[in-house]
Structure formats: structure tokens, C-alpha cells
C-alpha positions in Angstrom: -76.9 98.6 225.9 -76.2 101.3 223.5 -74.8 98.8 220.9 -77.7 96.5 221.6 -80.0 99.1 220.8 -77.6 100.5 217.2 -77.7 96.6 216.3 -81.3 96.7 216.5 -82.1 99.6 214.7 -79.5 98.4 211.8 -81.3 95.0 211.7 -84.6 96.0 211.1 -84.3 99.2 209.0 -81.5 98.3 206.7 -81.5 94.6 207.1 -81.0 94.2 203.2 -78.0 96.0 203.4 -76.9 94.6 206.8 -77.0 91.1 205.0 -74.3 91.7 202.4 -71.7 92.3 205.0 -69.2 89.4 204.3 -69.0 86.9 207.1 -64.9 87.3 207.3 -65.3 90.9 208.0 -67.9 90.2 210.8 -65.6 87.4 212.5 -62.4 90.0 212.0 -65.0 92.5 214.0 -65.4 90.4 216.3 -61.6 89.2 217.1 -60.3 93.2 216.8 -63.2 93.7 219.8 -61.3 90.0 221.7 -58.2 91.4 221.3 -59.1 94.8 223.0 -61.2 93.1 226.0 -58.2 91.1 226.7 -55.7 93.8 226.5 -57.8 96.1 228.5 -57.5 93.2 231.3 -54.0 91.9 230.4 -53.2 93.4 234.4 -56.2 91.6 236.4 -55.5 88.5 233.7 -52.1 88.0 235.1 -53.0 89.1 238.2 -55.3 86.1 238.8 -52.6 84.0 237.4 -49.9 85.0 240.1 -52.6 84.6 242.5 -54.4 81.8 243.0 -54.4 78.5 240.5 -58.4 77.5 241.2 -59.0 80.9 239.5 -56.9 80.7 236.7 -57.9 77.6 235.8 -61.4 78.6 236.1 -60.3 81.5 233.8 -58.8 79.7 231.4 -61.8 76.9 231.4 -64.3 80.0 230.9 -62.4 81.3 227.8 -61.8 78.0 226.3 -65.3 77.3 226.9 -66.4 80.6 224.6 -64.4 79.8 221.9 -65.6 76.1 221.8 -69.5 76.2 222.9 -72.7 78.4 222.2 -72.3 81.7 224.3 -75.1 81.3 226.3 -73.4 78.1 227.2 -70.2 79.5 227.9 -71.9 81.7 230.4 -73.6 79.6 232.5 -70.4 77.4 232.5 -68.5 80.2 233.8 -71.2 81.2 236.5 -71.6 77.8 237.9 -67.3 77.4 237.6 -67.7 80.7 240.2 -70.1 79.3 242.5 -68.0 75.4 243.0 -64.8 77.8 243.1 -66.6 80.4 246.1 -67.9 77.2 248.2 -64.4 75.2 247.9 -62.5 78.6 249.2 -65.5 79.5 252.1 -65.0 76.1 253.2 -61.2 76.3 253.3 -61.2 80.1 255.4 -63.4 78.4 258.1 -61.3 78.2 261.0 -61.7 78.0 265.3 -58.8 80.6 266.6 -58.4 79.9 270.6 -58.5 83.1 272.7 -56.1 82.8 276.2 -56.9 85.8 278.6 -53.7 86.9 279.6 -52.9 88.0 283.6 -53.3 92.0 282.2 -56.7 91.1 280.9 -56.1 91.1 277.2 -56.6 88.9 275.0 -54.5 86.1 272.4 -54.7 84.2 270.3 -53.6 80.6 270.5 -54.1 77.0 268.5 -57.5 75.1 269.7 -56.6 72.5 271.7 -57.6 69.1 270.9 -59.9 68.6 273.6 -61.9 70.4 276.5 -59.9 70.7 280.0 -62.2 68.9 282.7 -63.6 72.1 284.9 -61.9 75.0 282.8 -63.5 77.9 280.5 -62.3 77.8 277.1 -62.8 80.3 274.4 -62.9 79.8 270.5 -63.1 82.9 268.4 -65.4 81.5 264.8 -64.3 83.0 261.3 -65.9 81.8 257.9 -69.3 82.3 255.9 -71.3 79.2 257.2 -72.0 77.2 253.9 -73.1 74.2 253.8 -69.9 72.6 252.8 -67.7 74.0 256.6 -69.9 72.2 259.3 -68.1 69.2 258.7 -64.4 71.3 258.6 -65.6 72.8 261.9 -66.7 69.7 263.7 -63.3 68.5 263.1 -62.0 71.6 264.6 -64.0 71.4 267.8 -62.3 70.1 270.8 -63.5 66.6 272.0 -66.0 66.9 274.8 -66.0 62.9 275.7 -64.9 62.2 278.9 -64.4 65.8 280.3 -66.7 67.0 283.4 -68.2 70.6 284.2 -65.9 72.3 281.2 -67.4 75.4 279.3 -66.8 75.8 275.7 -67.2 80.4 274.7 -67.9 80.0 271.0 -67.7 83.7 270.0 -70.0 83.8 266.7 -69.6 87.8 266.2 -68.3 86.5 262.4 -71.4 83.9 261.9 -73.8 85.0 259.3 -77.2 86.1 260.6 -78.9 83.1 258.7 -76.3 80.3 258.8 -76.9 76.7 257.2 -79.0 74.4 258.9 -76.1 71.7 259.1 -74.6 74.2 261.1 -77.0 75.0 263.7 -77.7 71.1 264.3 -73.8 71.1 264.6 -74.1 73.5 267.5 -77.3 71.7 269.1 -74.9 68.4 269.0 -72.1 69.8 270.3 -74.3 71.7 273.5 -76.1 68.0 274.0 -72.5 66.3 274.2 -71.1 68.8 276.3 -74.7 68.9 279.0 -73.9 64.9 279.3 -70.9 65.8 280.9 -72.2 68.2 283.0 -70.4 70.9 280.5 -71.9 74.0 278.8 -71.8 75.6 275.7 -72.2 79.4 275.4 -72.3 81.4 272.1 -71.1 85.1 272.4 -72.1 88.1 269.9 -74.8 86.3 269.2 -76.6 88.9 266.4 -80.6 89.6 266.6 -81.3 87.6 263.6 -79.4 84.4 264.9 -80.7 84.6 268.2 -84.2 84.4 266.8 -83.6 81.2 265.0 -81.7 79.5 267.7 -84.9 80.6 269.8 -87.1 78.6 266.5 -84.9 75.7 266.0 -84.8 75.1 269.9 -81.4 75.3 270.3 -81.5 78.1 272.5 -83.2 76.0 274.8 -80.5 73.2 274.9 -77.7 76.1 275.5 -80.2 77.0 278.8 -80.1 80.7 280.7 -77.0 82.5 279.7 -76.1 79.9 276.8 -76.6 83.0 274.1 -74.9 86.0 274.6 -75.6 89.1 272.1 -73.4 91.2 270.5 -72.2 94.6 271.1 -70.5 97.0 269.1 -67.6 96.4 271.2 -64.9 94.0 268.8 -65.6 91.1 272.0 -68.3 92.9 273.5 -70.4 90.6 275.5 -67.5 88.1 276.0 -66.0 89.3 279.4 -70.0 88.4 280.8 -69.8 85.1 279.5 -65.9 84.6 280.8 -66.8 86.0 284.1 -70.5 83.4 284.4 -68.6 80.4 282.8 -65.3 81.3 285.8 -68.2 81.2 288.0 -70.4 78.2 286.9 -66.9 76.2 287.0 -65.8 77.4 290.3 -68.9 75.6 291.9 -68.7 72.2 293.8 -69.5 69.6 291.5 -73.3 67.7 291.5 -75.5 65.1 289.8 -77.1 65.7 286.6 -77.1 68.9 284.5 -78.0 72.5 285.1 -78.6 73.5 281.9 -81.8 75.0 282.5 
């Protein structure tokens, strides 16, 4: 800013003498400043090299790109580079972690199994950042509810943003109307304020019936020994017609 404003001032009050500055001394200026910027980050530059290849290339793209184009250019090449290169690594970190209760009462982690044991509770733990681009990543993820009866899916959404995409909220509605077919249940634990609001709006709370949202606590799995203990319960009944969902 304080260069901005010295430039300024030169400009307009000594502009006649500002003019006669040869053009070679400007560009030498201007590669002495380069060369210092890039020096100054020589450690995060090869940092980001030794660390991930998406962002080097991104890097190098970026500074070919403001050596080749208009600056302004360059810029808004490098910002929307950032944004594709955030989305493609949020969509890769979305993952489904299975949590086994263990005979002391603790809890482990395990693989997700490929599909829902018939008349069994089982828990998924949710990590990622909900973009638009991990619905599709998570559905994969989801055990297959066809052809199971009276199993209960825990989704434990402590980790889901309090606004998530849309795609992923109809996800969950799909998945909850699947699993009611089969006389199953989904139940979403550490549910925050915020979410629980537009599950309520969206009707999706609806679909998930009495119990179907749990909210969070400031325990780490607060809330998630309820909803273990009601789904034990629920599945520990005799078997009947239709769904209970409601």
C-alpha cells in the first residue's frame, strides 16, 4: 500500500521526469524485486514441491501464467487453479470410518462393511467438508441396504458442516427412504443446531422419524451411546408389517 501510494504521488507530481526513466531499467526493477519474492519463498517453494504434485503444478501453471499473460489475468488464473485444486482434494478426504463397540465399551475403528447386517446396529463415523463434488464418493461408501430387514445405520455427522450441499442432504433422504422399505432406520448423531434446522426445512427430519436426529454434545461422541442404546433396542424387538418410522 505504501508503494501504491509513493507510485502515485511520483506519477502525478513529477510525471515529466518519471517518463524518462529508460524502460530496461524499469524491467531490471522489476526482475531484482522477482528474484527477491522467490528467494524469500525458495523454503515453502520447495516445500510444496516435496509435498503434493496437484500443487506444484498449480504453482508452476500460476508463475508461467505471469510471465506469459496480462496480470490481472494471471490472477484470476491462479484463484480459480486454487478453487478446482480445493474441491478435487475435499472430495478425495471424504471418507465413512466404521466404529465397533468393543465388550469394555470403547470404541474402534474398523473398514465399512459392504452392506447392512439384517437386524444389527451399525455405526459410521462421517469426515470431509460436504461439497458438492463428495455425495457421489460417499454414496459409494455407504453399505447396501437392498435386501436387509430391521438393520439401523448411526451416521455420526459431528464432522458435517452446518450448511452442507443440497446433493448431500437428498443423499441422506435416499438413503433413510431405502433403509424404511426394509423396515430399517437411519439415525444421524451430533447433529449441530444449524443442520438440524434444515433437515427439519428440507423434510428430511421427517423421513428419519422420532429419534432419527440426534444433537451434538461437547462430548467427542456425545449423543452416540443414546442412539446405540435406542437402535439395540428398536432391533431387539419382534419383527412386524410395515414401518415405524414415525
Amino acid at each position: 500500500m505504501v508503494s501504491g501510494v509513493f507510485l502515485a504521488l511520483v506519477v502525478l507530481l513529477c510525471g515529466s521526469v518519471a517518463e524518462r526513466i529508460p524502460m530496461p531499467v524499469v524491467g531490471g526493477l522489476i526482475l531484482v524485486v522477482g528474484g527477491e519474492l522467490i528467494r524469500g519463498k525458495r523454503h515453502d517453494i520447495l516445500l510444496v514441491l516435496r509435498t503434493s504434485w496437484m500443487s506444484a503444478g498449480a504453482m508452476v501453471l500460476t508463475f508461467v501464467a505471469t510471465t506469459r499473460l496480462p496480470l490481472q489475468q494471471a490472477v484470476i488464473l491462479g484463484a480459480v487453479l486454487s478453487l478446482i485444486l480445493y474441491c478435487a482434494q475435499a472430495a478425495r478426504q471424504a471418507k465413512l470410518v466404521a466404529l465397533v463397540r468393543a465388550d469394555d465399551g470403547r470404541w474402534r475403528t474398523a473398514e465399512p462393511a459392504a452392506a447392512l447386517p439384517p437386524g444389527e446396529v451399525t455405526v459410521l463415523d462421517y469426515a470431509g467438508s460436504s461439497s458438492f463434488a463428495e455425495p457421489p464418493r460417499i454414496g459409494a461408501q455407504l453399505p447396501r441396504p437392498d435386501g436387509v430387514r430391521g438393520a439401523v445405520l448411526i451416521l455420526v455427522v459431528r464432522a458435517l458442516p452446518d450448511v452442507p450441499s443440497s446433493a448431500m442432504i437428498k443423499l441422506l433422504d435416499r438413503y433413510a427412504r431405502h433403509l424404511g422399505d426394509q423396515d430399517g432406520r437411519l439415525v444421524l448423531c451430533g447433529v449441530q443446531p444449524s443442520l438440524a434446522h434444515l433437515l427439519q426445512r428440507s423434510g428430511t427430519a421427517y423421513r428419519l422419524g422420532d429419534g432419527g436426529v440426534v444433537p451434538a454434545a461437547p462430548e467427542l461422541l456425545g449423543g452416540l451411546e443414546e442412539a446405540w442404546v435406542a437402535a439395540r433396542e428398536r432391533t431387539s424387538r419382534p419383527p412386524h408389517h410395515g414401518s415405524d418410522m414415525r
